[in-house]
C-alpha positions in Angstrom: -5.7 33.0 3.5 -7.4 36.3 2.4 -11.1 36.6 1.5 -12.0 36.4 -2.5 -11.9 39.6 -4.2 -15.7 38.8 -4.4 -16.5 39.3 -0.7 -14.1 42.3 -0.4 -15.7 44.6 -2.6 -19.3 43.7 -0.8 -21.1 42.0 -3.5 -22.7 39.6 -1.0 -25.7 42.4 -1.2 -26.1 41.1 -4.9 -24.6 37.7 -4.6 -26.4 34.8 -2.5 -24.6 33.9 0.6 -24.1 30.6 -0.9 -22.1 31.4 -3.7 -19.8 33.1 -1.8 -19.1 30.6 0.8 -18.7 28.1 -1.8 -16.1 30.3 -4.0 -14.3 30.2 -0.3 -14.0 26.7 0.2 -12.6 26.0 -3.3 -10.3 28.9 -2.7 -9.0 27.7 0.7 -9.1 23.6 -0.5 -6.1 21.6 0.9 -3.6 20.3 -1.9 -0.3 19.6 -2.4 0.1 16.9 0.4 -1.4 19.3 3.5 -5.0 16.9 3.1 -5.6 15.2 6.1 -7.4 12.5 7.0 -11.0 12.6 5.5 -10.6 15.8 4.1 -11.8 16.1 0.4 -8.9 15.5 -2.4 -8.6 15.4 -5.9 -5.2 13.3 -6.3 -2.7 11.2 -4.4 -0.5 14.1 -4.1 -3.1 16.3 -2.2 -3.4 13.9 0.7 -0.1 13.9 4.0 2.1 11.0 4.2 0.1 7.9 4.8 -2.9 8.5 3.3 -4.6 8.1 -0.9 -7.0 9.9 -2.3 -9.8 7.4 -2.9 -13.5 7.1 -3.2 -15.9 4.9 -1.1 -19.6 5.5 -2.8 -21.5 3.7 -0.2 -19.6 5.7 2.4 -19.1 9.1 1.7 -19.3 11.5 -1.2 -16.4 12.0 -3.7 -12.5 11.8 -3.0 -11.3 11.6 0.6 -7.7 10.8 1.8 -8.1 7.6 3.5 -5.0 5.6 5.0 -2.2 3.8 3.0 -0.1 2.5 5.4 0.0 1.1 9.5 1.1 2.5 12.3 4.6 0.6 13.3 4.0 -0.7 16.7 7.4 -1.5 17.1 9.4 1.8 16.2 6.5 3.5 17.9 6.4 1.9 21.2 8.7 -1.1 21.5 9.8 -4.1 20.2 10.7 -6.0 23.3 7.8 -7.9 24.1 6.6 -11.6 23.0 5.8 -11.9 19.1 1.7 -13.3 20.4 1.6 -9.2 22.4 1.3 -7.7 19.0 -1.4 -7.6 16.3 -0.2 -7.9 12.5 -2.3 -6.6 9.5 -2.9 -9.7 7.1 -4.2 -9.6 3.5 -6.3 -12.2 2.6 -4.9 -14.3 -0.9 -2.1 -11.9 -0.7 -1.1 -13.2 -4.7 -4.7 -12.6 -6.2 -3.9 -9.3 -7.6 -5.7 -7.4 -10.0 -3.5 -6.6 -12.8 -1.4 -9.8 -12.5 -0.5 -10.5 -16.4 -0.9 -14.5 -16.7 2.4 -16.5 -16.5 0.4 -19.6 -18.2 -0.3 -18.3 -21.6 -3.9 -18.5 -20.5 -6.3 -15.3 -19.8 -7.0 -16.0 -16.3 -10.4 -16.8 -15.3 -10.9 -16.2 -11.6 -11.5 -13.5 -8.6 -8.9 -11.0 -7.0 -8.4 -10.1 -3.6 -5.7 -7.0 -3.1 -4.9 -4.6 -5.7 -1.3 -4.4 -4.7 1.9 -6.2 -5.0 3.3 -7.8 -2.4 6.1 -6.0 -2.3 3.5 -3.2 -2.0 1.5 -4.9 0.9 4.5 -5.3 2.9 6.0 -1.6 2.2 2.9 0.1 3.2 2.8 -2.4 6.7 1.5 -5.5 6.0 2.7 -8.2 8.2 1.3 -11.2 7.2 0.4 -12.9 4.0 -1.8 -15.7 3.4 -0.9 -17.6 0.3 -3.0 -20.8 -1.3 0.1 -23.4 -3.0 -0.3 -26.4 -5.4 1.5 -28.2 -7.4 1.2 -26.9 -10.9 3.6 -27.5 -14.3 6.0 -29.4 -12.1 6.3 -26.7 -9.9 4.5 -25.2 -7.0 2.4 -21.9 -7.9 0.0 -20.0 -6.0 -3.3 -20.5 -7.7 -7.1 -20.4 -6.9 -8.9 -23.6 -7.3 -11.0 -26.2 -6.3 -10.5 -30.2 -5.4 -6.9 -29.3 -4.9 -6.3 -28.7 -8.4 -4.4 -25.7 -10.2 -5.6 -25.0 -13.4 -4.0 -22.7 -15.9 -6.6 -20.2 -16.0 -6.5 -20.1 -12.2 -3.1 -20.4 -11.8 -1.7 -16.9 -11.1 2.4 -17.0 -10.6 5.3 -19.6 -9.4 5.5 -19.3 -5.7 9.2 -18.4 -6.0 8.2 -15.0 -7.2 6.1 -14.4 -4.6 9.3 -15.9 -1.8 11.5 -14.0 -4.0 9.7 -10.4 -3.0 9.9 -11.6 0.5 13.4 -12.0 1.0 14.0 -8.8 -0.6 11.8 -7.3 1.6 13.0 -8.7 5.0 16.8 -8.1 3.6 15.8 -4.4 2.9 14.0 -4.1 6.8 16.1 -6.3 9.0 13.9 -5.2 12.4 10.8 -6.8 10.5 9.3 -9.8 11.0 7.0 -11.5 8.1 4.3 -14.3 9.0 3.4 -16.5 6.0 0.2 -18.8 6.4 -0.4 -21.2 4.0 -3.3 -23.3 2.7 -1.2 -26.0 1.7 -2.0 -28.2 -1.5 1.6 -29.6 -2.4 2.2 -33.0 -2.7 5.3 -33.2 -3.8 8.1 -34.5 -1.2 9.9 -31.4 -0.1 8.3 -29.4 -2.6 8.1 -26.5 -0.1 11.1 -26.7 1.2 12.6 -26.3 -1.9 11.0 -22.9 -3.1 11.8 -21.3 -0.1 15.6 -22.4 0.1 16.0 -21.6 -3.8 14.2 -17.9 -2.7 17.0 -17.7 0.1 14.0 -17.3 2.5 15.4 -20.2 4.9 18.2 -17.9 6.3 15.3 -16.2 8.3 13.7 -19.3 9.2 11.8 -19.3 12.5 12.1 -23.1 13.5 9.5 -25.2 14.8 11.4 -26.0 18.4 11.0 -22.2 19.6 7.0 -21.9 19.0 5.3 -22.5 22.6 3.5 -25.8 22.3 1.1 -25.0 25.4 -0.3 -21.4 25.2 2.9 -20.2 26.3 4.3 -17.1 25.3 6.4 -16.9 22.1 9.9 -15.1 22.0 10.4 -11.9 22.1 10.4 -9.9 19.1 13.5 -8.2 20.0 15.1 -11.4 20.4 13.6 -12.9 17.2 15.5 -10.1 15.3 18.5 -10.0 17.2 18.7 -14.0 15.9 17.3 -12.8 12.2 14.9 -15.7 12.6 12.3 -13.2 11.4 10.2 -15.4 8.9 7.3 -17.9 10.2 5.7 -20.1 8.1 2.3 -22.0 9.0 0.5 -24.8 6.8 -2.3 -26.3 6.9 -0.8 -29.9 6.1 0.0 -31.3 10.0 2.1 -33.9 8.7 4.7 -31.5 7.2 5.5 -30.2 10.9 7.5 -33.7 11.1 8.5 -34.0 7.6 9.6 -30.9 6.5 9.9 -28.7 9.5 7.1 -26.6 8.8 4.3 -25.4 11.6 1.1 -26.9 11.3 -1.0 -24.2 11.7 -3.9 -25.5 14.0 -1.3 -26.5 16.6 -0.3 -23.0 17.4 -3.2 -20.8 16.6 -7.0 -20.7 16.4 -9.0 -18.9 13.7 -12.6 -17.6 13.0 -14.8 -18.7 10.2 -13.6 -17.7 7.1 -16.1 -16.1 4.1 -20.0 -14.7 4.7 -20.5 -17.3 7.7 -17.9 -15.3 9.5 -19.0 -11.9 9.0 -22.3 -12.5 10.5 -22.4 -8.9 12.8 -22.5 -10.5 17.1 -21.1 -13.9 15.8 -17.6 -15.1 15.8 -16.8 -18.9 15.6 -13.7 -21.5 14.8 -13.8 -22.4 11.5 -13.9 -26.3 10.8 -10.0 -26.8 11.2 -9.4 -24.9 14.2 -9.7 -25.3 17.8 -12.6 -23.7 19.5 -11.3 -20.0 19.8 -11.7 -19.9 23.5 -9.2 -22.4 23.4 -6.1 -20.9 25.1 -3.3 -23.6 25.0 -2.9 -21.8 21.1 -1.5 -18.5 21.8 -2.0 -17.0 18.5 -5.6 -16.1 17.1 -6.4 -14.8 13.8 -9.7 -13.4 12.7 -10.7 -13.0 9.3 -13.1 -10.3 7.9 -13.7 -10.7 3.7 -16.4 -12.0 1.7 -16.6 -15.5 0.3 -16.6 -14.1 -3.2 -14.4 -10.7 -3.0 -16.2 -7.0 -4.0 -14.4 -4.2 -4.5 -17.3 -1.9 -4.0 -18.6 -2.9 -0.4 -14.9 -3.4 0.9 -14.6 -0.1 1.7 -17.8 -0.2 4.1 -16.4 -3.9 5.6 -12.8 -2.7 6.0 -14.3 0.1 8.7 -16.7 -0.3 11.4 -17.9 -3.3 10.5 -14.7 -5.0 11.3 -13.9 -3.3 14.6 -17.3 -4.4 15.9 -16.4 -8.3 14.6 -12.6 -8.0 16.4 -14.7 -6.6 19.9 -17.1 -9.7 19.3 -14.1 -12.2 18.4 -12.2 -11.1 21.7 -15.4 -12.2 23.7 -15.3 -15.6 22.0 -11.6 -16.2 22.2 -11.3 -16.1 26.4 -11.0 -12.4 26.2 -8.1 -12.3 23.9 -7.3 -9.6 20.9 -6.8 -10.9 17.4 -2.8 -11.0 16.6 -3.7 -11.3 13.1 -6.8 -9.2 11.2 -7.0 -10.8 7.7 -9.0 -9.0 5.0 -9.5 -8.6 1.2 -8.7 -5.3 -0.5 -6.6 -4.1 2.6 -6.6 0.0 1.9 -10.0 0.4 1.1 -11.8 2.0 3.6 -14.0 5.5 5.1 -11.3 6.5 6.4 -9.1 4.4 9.0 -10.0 0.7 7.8 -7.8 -1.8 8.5 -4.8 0.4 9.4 -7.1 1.9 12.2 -8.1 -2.1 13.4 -5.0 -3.0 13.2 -3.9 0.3 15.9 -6.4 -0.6 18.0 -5.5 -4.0 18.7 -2.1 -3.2 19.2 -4.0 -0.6 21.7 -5.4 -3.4 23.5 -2.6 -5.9 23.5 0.3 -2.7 24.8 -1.2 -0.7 27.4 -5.5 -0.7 27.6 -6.2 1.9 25.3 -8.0 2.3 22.1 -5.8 3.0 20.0 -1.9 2.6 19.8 -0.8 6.0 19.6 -2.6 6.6 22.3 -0.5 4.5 24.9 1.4 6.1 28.3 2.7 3.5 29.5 3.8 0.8 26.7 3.7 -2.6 28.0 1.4 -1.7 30.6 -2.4 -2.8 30.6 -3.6 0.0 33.5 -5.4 2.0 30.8 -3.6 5.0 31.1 -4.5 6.8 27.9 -3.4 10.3 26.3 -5.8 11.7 23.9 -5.5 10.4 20.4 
């Protein structure tokens, strides 16, 4: 780009160097979608496919394009490996959105945990949702609460809606797979079962009988779609495993301590429910980064370095095994990579040794050969 008029005609003799450099940068500012990563932005549209112009205050100054979206692992290296080789971004209350007009007639009275819809979450790569069901207005709804009781002014939609986004979404992307993990307060007989066979969701049902009971590996993913069983559903109730066909969650996976006690920085632990996390006859492990009450302000800071340094500290404590699933609140706030960049570098770690996914030589290969990032 040329120099300003300014510095042509030579009035840096009269002007302070300052000014001039200054009246240079604004001149030669990125917009119109060439903003990369980190680089200053004013809107949206400034910033390259991928990223949002956003504001962290307790991590940099201003607007910065920060990522929107993950990094398909699947498209970009392959999807021919078992479903436990692969890590999955995860959101945290995936229904608590801010926004959410009240379905009850009652202003609602409680926290949010994502910004976005979840037709959002799963558009911009989000692979797994965790979802807190009750029995509410002789229905199932997906509600916060306490005691195991939805009230109306915690009570935030139907769960039907929520299924119904799902289906669209796996009917609209028929090479994805979508996990759904549910703390699980229905009561009702079959209550479950019904929402998701009236939300057509049982089509892509991934049944009990093919989930590896012993640490084994799990199917492959290719195979998985090939059979469009490309929907897994965990609860935390073990007796509906038998009665309605539904994994109980602890049998197949092991988790970290949920809330502040879990985000203690060199400390990673099961949670009450779970297995020890070194426990290796469950093949799946899940680690959870987010506050016990959510804050949109220090997310940002949480979503970044933070929670690399708990998923290196979790690997240690689960036998030297990468997270499959990275749960947080507020998924796309970040400095900068958040919980996209977590998310690569697992998948890093679980394809080929390397730091970061896009970084892999060899896919399916753990020698370490890396290209630069």
């Amino acid at each position: 780009m040329r120099q300003s008029h300014f510095c042509q005609m030579g009035l840096l003799k009269i002007l302070p160097l300052v000014i001039c450099l200054a009246f240079l940068s604004v001149s030669t500012a990125c917009s119109n979608g060439s903003c990369r990563l980190l680089d200053e932005c004013s809107s949206d549209g400034d910033c390259e496919s991928g990223l949002y112009c956003f504001s962290c205050p307790l991590g940099f100054l201003g607007s910065r394009c920060v990522r929107s979206t993950i990094t398909n692992q699947f498209k970009l290296v392959n999807n021919s490996l078992p479903f436990n080789k692969y890590a999955y971004l995860t959101t945290h209350n995936s229904y608590a959105i801010e926004g959410e007009p009240s379905h009850t007639g009652v202003p609602r009275v409680t926290f949010n945990n994502q910004e976005d819809s979840v037709t959002q979450q799963l558009n911009n790569g989000v692979r797994a949702l965790m979802l807190d069901t009750y029995d509410f207005d002789d229905d199932v709804w997906l509600c916060h609460s306490n005691g195991g009781k939805c009230h109306d002014f915690t009570a935030f939609e139907p769960a039907i809606d929520t299924m119904k986004e799902i289906e669209a979404f796996l009917s609209a992307n028929p090479s994805e797979i979508v996990t759904v993990i549910l703390e699980d307060y229905v009561k009702a007989p079959n209550g479950l079962t019904k929402v998701f066979n009236d939300s057509g969701l049982l089509k892509y049902w991934f049944p009990v009988s093919r989930m590896p009971q012993n640490g084994q590996d799990w199917p492959l993913v290719s195979d998985m779609v090939a059979s469009n069983q490309r929907l897994i559903v965990f609860t935390s109730v073990k007796s509906k495993q038998e009665l309605e066909g539904i994994a109980y969650q602890w049998n197949f996976m092991v988790e970290n301590q949920y809330g502040d006690d879990g985000m203690k920085a060199g400390s990673c632990f099961n949670r009450a429910e779970s297995s020890p996390l070194n426990e290796t006859s469950k093949s799946l492990v899940l680690v959870n980064y987010f506050r016990s009450i959510p804050v949109k302000l220090t997310a940002c800071v949480q979503n970044s370095a933070d929670l690399i340094g708990m998923l290196n500290t979790c690997y240690h404590a689960a036998a030297n095994r990468w997270a499959n699933f990275v749960a947080v609140d507020y998924y796309k706030r970040s400095e900068g990579g958040g919980a996209f960049q977590a998310t690569d570098m697992l998948n890093g770690r679980l394809l080929c040794g390397c730091d970061d996914v896009h970084t892999c030589v060899q896919p399916g290969s753990t020698s370490g050969a890396c290209t630069p990032p």
